[in-house]
C-alpha positions in Angstrom: -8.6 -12.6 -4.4 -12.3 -11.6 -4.1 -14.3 -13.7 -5.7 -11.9 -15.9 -6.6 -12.8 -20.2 -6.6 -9.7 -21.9 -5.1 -10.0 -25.8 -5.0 -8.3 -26.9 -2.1 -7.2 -30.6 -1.5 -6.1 -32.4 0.9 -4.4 -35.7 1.6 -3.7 -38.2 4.8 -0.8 -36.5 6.3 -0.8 -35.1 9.7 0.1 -31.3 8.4 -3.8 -31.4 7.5 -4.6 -29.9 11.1 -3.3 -26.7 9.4 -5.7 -26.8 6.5 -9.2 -25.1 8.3 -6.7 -21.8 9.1 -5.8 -22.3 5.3 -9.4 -21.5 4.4 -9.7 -19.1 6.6 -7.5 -17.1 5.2 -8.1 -17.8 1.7 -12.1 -16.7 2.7 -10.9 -13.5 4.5 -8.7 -12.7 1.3 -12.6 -12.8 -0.4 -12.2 -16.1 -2.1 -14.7 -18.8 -2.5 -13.4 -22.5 -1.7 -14.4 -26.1 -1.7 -12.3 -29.3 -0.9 -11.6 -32.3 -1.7 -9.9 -35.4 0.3 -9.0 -38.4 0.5 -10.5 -40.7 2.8 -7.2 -40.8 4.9 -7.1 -37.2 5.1 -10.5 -37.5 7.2 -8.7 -39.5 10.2 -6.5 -36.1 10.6 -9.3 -33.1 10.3 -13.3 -33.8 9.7 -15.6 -33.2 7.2 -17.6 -30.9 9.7 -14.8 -28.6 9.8 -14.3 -28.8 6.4 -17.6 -27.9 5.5 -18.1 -25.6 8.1 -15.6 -23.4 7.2 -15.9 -23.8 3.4 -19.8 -23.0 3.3 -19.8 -26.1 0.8 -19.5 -29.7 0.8 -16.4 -31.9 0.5 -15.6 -34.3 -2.5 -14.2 -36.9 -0.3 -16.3 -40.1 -2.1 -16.2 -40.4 -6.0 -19.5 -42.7 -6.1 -21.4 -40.8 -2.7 -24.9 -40.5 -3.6 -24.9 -36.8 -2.0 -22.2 -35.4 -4.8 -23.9 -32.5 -6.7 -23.0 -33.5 -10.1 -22.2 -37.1 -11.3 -18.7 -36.1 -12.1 -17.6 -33.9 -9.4 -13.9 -34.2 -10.4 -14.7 -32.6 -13.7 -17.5 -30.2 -12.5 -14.6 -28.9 -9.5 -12.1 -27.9 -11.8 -14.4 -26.0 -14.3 -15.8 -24.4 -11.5 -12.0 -23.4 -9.9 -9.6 -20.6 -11.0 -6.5 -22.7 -9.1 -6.2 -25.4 -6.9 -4.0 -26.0 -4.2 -3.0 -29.2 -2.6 -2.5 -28.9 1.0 -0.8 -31.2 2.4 0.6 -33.7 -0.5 2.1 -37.0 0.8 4.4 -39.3 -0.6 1.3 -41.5 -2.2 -0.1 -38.1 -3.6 2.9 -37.0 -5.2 3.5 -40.3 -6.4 0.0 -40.7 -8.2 0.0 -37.3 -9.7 3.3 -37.9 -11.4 2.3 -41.2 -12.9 -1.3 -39.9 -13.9 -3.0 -42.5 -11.4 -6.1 -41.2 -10.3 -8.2 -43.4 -7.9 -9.9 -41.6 -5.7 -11.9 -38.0 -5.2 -8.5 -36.1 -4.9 -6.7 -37.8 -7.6 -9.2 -37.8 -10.0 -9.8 -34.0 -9.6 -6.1 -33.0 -9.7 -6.0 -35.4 -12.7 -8.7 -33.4 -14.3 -6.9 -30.3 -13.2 -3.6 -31.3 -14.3 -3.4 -29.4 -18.1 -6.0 -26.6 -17.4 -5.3 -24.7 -14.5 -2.7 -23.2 -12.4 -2.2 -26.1 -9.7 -0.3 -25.6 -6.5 1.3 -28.5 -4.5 2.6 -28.2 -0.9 4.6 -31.5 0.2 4.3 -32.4 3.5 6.2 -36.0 5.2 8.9 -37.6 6.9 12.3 -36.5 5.9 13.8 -39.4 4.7 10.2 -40.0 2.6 11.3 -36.8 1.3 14.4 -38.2 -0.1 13.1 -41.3 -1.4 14.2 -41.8 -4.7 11.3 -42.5 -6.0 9.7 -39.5 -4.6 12.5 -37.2 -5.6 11.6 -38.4 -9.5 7.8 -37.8 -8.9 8.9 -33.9 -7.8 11.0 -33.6 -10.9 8.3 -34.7 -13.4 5.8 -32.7 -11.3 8.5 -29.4 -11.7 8.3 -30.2 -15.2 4.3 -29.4 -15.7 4.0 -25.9 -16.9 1.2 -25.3 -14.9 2.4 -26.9 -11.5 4.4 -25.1 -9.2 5.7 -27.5 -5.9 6.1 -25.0 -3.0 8.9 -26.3 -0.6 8.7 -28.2 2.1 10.4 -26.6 5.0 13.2 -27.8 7.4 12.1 -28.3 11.4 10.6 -30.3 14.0 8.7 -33.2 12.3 5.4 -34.8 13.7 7.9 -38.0 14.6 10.1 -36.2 16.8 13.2 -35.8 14.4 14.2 -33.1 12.8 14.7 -32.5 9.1 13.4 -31.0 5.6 9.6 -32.2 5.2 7.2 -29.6 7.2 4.8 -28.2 5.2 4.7 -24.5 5.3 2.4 -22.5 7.5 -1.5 -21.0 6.1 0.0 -17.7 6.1 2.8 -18.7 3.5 0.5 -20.7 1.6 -2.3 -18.7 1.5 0.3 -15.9 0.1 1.3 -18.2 -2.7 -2.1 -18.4 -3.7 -2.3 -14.6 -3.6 1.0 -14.8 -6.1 -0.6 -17.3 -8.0 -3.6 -15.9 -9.2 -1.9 -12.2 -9.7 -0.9 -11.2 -13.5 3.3 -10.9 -13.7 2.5 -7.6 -14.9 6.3 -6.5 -14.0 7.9 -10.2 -14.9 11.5 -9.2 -15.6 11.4 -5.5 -13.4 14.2 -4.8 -11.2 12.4 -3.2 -8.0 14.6 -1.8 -5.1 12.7 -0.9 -2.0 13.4 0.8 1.1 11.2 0.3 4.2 10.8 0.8 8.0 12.7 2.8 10.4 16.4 3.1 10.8 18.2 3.6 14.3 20.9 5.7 15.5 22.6 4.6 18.4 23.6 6.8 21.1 25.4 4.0 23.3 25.3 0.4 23.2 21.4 0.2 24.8 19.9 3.7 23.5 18.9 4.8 20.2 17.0 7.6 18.2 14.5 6.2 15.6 11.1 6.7 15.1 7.4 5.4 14.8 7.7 3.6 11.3 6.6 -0.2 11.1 7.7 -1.0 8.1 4.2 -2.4 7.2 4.0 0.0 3.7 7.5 -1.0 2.5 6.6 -4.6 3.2 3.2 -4.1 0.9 4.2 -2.4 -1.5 7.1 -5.4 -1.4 5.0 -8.0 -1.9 2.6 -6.8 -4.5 5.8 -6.4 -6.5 7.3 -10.0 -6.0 2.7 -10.9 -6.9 3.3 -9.3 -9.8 6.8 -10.9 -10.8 9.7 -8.6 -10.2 12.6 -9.1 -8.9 12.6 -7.0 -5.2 15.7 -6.0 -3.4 14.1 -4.9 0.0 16.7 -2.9 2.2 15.1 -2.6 5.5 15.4 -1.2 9.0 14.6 -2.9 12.5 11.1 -4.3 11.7 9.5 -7.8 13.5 7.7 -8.3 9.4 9.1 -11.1 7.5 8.2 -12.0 3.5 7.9 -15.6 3.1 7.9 -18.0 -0.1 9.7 -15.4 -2.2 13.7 -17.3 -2.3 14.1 -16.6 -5.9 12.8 -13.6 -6.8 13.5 -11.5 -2.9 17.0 -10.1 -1.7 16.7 -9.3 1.7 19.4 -6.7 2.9 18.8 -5.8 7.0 20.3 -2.9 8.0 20.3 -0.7 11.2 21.4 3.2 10.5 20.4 5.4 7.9 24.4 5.2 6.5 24.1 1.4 5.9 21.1 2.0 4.7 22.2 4.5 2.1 25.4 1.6 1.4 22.6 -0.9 0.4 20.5 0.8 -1.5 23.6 2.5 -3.6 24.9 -1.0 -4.2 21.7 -2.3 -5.8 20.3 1.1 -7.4 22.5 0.6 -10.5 20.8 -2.3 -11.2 17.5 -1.1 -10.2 14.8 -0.3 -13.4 11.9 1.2 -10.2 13.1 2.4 -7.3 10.6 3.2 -4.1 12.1 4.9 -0.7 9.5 4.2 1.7 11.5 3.9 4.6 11.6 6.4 7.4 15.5 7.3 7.8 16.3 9.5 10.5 17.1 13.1 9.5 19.9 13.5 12.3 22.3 10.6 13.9 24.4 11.4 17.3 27.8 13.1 16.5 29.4 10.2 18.6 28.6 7.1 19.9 29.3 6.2 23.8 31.3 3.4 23.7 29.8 2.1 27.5 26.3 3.2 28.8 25.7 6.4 29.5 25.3 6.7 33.6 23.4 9.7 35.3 25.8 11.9 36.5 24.8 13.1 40.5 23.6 16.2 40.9 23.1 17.0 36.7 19.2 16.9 35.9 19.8 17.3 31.8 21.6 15.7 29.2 22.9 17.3 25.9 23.0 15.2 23.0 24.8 16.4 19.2 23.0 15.8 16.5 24.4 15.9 13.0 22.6 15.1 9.5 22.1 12.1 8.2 23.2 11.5 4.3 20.0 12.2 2.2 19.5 8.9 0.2 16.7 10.3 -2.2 19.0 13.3 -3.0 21.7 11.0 -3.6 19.8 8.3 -6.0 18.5 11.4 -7.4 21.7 12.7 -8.7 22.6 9.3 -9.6 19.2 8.2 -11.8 20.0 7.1 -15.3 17.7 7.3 -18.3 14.8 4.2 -18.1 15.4 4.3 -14.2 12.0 5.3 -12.1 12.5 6.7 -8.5 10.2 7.3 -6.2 10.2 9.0 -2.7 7.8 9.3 -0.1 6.9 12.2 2.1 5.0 12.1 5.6 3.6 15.8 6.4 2.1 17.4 9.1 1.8 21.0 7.5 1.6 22.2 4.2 1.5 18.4 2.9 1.0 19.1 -1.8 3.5 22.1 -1.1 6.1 20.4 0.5 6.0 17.2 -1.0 6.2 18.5 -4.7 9.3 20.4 -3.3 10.7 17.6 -2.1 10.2 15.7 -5.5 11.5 18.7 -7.6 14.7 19.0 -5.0 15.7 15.5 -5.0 15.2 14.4 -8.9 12.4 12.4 -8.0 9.5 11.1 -10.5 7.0 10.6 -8.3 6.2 11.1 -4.7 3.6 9.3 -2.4 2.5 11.7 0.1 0.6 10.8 3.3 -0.4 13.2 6.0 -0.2 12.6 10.3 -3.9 14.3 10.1 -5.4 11.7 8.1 -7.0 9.3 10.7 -6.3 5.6 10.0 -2.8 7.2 8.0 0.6 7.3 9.1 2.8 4.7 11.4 2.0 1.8 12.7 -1.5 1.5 11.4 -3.0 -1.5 8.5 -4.2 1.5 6.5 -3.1 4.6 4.7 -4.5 7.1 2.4 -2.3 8.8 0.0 -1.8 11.0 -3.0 0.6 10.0 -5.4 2.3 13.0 -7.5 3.8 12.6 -10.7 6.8 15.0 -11.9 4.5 15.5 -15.3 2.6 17.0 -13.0 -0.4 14.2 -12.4 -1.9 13.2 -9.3 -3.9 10.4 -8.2 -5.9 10.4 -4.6 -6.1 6.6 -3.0 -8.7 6.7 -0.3 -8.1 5.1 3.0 -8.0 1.1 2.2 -6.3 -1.2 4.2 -1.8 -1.2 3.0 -2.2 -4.0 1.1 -4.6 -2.4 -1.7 -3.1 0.7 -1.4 0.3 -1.0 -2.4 -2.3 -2.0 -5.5 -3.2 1.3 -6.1 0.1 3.1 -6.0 1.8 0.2 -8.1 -1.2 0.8 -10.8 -0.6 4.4 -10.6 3.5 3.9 -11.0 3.2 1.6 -13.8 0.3 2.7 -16.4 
């Protein structure tokens, strides 16, 4: 998003005590914003803050004698590459459907309307929500080519009730920005990933696994469903969610590397790329304890069986059909380009991402990596350390050109 101008508007609704965090993140992403509001939206977060944050001043006043140009809500969206209302009420949605345009925030969304990508987050009571008349306005709005209404979630409402009208968090939003302004480079791809850990169990409270976070997968993930593909994300244990995604993500949680192996063979067929970034465990225990496993007196060790795991690259491998792309991934700590292309030739792989435990700010658990991505033609392109997010850029790039 750097240097990106997002137009960000808000209206009288109490979800506006989110918006500041919205423009946090949208600045931390490297974009440039300014607002606009309507006056009502002012008795719910102050111009201060949103001009503090911002680093510019806020259209709130179509005839205020401080506005920079004479039309502001013509200059704003000239100026913007999207806008993004945040939160819409009732009244908002309402004037925007009919074309009413009355104040700063309706005048500029009007202006908007046919010539940029506009985003629109609802945020009201639940039974506003289902106002007939409101329910028309989403339609006609769902009808613009260039709108796109992001849903209003189901919770704990600023009256007390509970019900389907919460605008989504900054985090959400800001990531439908991020989707927003990305070219659907893959639109119509078929992309099955694999990511985090998966966990053995030994009894029911004990379990071999290992460092992985998931936090690559997840990237790499979401710079797909960015760029317009269809993602199935199989995934181990991991505290990472993907949010705003209910179309285009299948989610598939598993727990050992068997079910993870069941997953992913169920949606490779359909797969056109395929990326194994998860970290399955080479070995699972030969049985499972049934109860918890009790120190026995006077016995100071403990021997536990290990026996290998299925090897799901190998097995996708043997199963790749012509216009299917597989990738693997290979964490070394010795002899990293040799063993990885080994790995690649072994398991009928067309690429492999390799990363290495000696790279500092590489590896589990961090916001970083630094890989080399091998191709089977025999290519290779180095991505220096960045944080996961642009290296999910980089490898996708490198994948796809």
């Amino acid at each position: 998003m750097q240097g990106k101008h997002i137009l960000l508007g808000v209206s009288g609704g109490i979800a506006a005590y989110k918006t500041p965090e919205l423009i946090r993140l949208l600045i931390k992403q490297g974009a440039e914003v300014r607002t606009t509001v309507t006056r009502n939206a002012l008795q719910f977060v102050t111009e201060t803050t949103l001009q503090t944050l911002s680093g510019a001043p806020v259209y709130s006043d179509v005839f205020a004698a401080i506005n920079e140009h004479a039309t502001e809500h013509i200059s704003l969206p000239e100026w913007a590459d999207l806008m993004i209302v945040a939160p819409a009420t009732a009244n908002v949605l309402a004037k925007c459907a009919a074309g009413i345009a009355d104040d700063a925030l309706t005048t500029t969304l009007c202006s908007c309307m046919a010539h940029k990508p506009i985003l629109i987050a609802p945020a009201m009571n639940d039974k506003m929500w289902e106002n007939p008349a409101i329910e028309r306005a989403v339609e006609t709005l769902r009808g613009f080519p260039n709108v796109r209404l992001i849903e209003p979630e189901e919770g704990l409402l600023a009256c007390g009730t509970s019900g389907k009208g919460r605008m989504p968090e900054p985090d959400v939003l800001c990531e439908h920005v991020l989707a927003a302004l990305t070219p659907k480079t893959m639109q119509g791809r078929r992309v099955l990933i694999t990511a985090g850990p998966t966990v053995e169990p030994i009894d029911p409270v004990r379990f071999v696994s290992n460092y992985s976070s998931g936090k690559m997968g997840f990237a790499l993930a979401r710079e797909c469903l960015r760029r317009g593909a269809e993602v199935t994300l199989v995934c181990g244990p991991t505290a990472l969610h993907i949010e705003g995604y209910d179309r285009q993500l299948t989610y598939r949680p598993v727990q050992t590397a068997q079910q993870m192996l069941a997953a992913a063979s169920e949606a490779f067929p359909e797969s056109d790329l395929t990326i194994l970034c998860a970290a399955v465990a080479d070995y699972r225990p030969a049985s499972v304890a049934q109860e918890k496993l009790k120190k026995q007196p006077g016995i100071d060790t403990m021997t536990l069986r290990l026996v290998e795991n299925p090897d799901i690259a190998a097995t996708l491998g043997r199963k790749k059909q012509a216009g299917q792309t597989l990738v693997g991934f290979a964490l070394e700590t010795e002899n990293e380009e040799q063993n990885a292309l080994g790995k690649m030739a072994r398991k009928n792989l067309d690429f492999i991402v390799l990363n290495s435990l000696r790279d500092e700010g590489a590896g589990f658990g961090t916001d970083t990596n630094r890989v080399r991505i091998y191709s089977s033609d025999g290519a290779k392109k180095d991505c220096p350390l960045a944080r996961k997010e642009a290296v999910a850029r980089q490898i996708l790039d490198g994948l796809t050109t």
